[in-house]
C-alpha positions as CSV (number, residue, x, y, z in Angstrom):
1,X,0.0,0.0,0.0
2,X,1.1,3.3,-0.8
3,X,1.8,5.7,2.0
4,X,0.3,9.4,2.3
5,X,2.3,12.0,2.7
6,X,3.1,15.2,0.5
7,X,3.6,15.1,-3.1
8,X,4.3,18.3,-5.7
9,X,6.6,20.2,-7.0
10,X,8.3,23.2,-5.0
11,X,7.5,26.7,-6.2
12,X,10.9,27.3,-8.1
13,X,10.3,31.1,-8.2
14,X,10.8,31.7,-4.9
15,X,13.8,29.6,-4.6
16,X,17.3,30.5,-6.2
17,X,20.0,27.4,-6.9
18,X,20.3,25.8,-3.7
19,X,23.7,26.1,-1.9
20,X,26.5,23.5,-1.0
21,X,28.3,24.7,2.3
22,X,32.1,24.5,2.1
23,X,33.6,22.5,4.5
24,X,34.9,24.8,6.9
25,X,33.5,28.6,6.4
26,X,29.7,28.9,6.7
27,X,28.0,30.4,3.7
28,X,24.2,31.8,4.2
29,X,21.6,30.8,1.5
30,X,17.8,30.0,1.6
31,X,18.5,26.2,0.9
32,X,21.3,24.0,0.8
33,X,22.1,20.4,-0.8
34,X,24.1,18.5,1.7
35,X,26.3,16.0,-0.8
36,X,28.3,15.2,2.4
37,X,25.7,13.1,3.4
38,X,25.7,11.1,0.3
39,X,27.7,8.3,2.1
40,X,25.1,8.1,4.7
41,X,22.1,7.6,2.7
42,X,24.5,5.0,1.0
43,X,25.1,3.2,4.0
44,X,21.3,3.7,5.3
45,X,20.1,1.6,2.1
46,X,22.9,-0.9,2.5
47,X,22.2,-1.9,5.4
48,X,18.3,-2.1,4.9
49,X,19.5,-5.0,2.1
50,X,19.8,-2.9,-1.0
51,X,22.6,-4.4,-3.4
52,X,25.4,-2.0,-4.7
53,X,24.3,-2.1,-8.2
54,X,21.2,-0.7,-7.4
55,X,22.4,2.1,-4.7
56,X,21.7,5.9,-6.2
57,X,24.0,8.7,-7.0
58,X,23.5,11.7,-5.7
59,X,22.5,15.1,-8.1
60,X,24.4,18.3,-7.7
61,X,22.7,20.2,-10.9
62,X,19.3,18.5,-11.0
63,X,15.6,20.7,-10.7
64,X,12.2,20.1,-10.0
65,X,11.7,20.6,-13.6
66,X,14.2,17.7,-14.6
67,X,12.6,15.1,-11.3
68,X,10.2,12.2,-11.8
69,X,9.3,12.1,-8.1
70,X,8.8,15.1,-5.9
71,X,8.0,14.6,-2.2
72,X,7.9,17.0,0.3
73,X,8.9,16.2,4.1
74,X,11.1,17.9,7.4
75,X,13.5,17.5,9.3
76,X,15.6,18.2,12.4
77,X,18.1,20.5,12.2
78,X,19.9,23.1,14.7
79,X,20.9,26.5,13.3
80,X,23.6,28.9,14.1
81,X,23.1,33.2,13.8
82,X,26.5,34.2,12.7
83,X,25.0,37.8,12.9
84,X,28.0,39.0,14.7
85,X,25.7,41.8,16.1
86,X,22.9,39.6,17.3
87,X,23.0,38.4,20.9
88,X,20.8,34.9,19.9
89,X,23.7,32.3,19.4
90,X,21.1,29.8,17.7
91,X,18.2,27.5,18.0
92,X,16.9,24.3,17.2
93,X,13.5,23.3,15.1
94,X,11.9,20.3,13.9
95,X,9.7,21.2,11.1
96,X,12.6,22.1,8.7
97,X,11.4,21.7,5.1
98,X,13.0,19.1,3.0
99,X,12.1,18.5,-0.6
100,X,13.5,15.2,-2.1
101,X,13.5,14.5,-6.0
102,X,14.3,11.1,-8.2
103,X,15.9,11.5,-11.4
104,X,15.1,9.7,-14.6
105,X,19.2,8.0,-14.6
106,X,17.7,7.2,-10.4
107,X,20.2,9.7,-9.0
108,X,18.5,11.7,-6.4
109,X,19.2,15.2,-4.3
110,X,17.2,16.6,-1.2
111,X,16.6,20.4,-1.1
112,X,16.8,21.7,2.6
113,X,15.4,24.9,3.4
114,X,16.9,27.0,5.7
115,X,15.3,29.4,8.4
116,X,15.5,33.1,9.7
117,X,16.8,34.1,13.7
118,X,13.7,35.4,15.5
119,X,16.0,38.3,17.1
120,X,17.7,39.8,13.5
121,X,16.0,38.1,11.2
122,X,19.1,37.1,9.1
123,X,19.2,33.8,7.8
124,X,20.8,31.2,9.5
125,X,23.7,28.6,9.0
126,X,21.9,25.4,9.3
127,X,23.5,22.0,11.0
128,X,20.9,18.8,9.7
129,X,21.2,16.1,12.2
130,X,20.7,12.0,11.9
131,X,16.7,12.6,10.4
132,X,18.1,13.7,6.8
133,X,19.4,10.6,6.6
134,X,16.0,8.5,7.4
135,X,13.8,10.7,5.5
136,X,16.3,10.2,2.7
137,X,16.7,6.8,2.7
138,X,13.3,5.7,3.1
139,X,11.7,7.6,0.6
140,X,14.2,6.3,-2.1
141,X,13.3,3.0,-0.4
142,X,10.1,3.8,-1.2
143,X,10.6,4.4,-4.5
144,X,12.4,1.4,-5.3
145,X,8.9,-0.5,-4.7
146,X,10.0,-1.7,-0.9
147,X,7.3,-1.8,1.3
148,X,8.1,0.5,4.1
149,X,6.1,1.0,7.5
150,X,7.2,3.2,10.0
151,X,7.0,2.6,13.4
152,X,4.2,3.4,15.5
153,X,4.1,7.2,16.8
154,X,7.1,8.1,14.7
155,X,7.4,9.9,11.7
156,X,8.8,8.9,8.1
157,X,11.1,6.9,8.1
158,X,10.6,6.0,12.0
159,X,12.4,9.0,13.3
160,X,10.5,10.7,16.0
161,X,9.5,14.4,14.9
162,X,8.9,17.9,17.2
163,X,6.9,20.2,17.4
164,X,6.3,23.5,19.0
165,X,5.6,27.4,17.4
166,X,6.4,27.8,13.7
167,X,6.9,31.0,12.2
168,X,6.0,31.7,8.6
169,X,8.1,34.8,8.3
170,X,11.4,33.0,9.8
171,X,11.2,29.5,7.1
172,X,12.1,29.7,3.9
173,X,10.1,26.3,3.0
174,X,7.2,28.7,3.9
175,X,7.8,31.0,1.4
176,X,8.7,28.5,-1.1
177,X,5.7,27.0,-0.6
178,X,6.6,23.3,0.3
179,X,6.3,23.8,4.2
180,X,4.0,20.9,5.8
181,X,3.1,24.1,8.3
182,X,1.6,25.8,5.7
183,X,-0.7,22.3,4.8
184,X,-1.8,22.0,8.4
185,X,-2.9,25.7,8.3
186,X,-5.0,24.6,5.2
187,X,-6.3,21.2,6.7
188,X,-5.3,19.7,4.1
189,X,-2.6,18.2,2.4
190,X,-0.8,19.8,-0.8
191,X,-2.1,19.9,-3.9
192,X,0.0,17.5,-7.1
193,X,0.5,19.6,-9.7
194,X,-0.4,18.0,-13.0
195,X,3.3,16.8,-13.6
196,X,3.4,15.0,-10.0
197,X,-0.5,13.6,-10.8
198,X,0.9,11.9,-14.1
199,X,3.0,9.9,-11.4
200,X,1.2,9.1,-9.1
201,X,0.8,5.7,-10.2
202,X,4.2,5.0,-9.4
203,X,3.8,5.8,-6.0
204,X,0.8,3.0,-6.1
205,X,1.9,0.4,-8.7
206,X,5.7,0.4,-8.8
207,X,7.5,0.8,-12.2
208,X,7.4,-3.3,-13.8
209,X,11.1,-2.7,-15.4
210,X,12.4,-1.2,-12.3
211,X,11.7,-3.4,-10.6
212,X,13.0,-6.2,-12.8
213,X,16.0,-4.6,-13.1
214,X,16.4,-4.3,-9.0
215,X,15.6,-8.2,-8.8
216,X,18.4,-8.4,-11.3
217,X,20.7,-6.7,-9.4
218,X,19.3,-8.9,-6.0
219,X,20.1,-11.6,-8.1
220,X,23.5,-10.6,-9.0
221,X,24.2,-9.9,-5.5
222,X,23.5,-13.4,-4.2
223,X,19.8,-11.9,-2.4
224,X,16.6,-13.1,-2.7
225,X,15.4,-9.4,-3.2
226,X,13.3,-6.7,-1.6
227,X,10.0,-7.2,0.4
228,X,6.9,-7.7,-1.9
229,X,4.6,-5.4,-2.2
């Protein structure tokens, strides 16, 4: 069975090229791509059975325009003001906005949107914690055609979420448009656009060659393959 949740494409207008941060100095942007935790997603599916051959790579340059599977999520992540004339050292949220995307070569990327300190206002340097690697892993998972369940009480990808006051103003998912804040102010859940619509099926009947070919890698692996559907 498929699982609800939020599908759709982000609102790329309100969202420039999302940032890489360098290894050392922080750099400020209203989203990030976090390719340093490419090995951890890796090592999430590995260990959940999924054969080399079919583990993903992940997608510096891809867009919402170029994905075949959209889905909208958060996280938990602590942030840092490096407003050097701000007296708020940082805080900690989790309903960070996360949008993850399948390309059509089954690469993958996960755009993180970063938030505002409630004292200046200035963005914030964001530090994503252990839950970008579930929400990752288990909605490429998911994707793949395993059946996933998440534990009881828990959200995706069976990591536990918080919650407490969210500020429109202060995310930038918000203003992009892909906040789940903004679909629990609606009562309802976000709209597919028509591209997303065209794909649901997947999300309900697996693709038949992908599949194949991920019973061919099982095979060539020595496994038996992934959990039936």
């Amino acid at each position: 069975m498929p699982s609800k949740g939020k599908k759709g494409k982000a609102k790329s207008g309100s969202v420039s090229q999302p940032a890489v941060p360098p290894p050392t100095a922080p750099i400020l942007s209203t989203a990030y791509l976090f390719p340093g935790f490419h090995d951890d997603v890796l090592k999430a599916l590995s260990d959940d059975g999924v054969p080399d051959l079919a583990l993903p790579e992940f997608n510096l340059v891809g867009t919402e325009d170029d994905a075949t599977h959209i889905y909208n999520s958060t996280i938990q992540a602590d942030f840092q003001c490096i407003n050097p004339s701000c007296k708020k050292t940082g805080w900690a949220s989790g309903v960070v906005s996360i949008t993850i995307r399948r390309f059509p070569d089954k690469s993958y990327n996960a755009v993180v949107y970063n938030q505002r300190c409630k004292r200046c206002e200035q963005l914030g340097f964001m530090i994503p914690n252990g839950t970008y690697t579930a929400r990752v892993s288990y909605r490429l998972k998911k994707w793949m055609g395993w059946r996933m369940d998440p534990p009881p009480y828990h959200g995706e990808g069976g990591v536990r979420t918080t919650r407490g006051p969210h500020e429109e103003k202060l995310c930038e998912g918000c203003k992009a448009g892909v906040c789940e804040n903004l679909e629990a102010k609606a009562g309802k859940l976000q709209g597919e656009t028509e591209g997303a619509r065209r794909l649901a099926t997947l999300e309900r009947e697996p693709d038949i060659a992908e599949l194949e070919a991920l019973m061919m890698a099982f095979a060539l692996a020595g496994r038996a393959g992934p959990p039936p559907l």
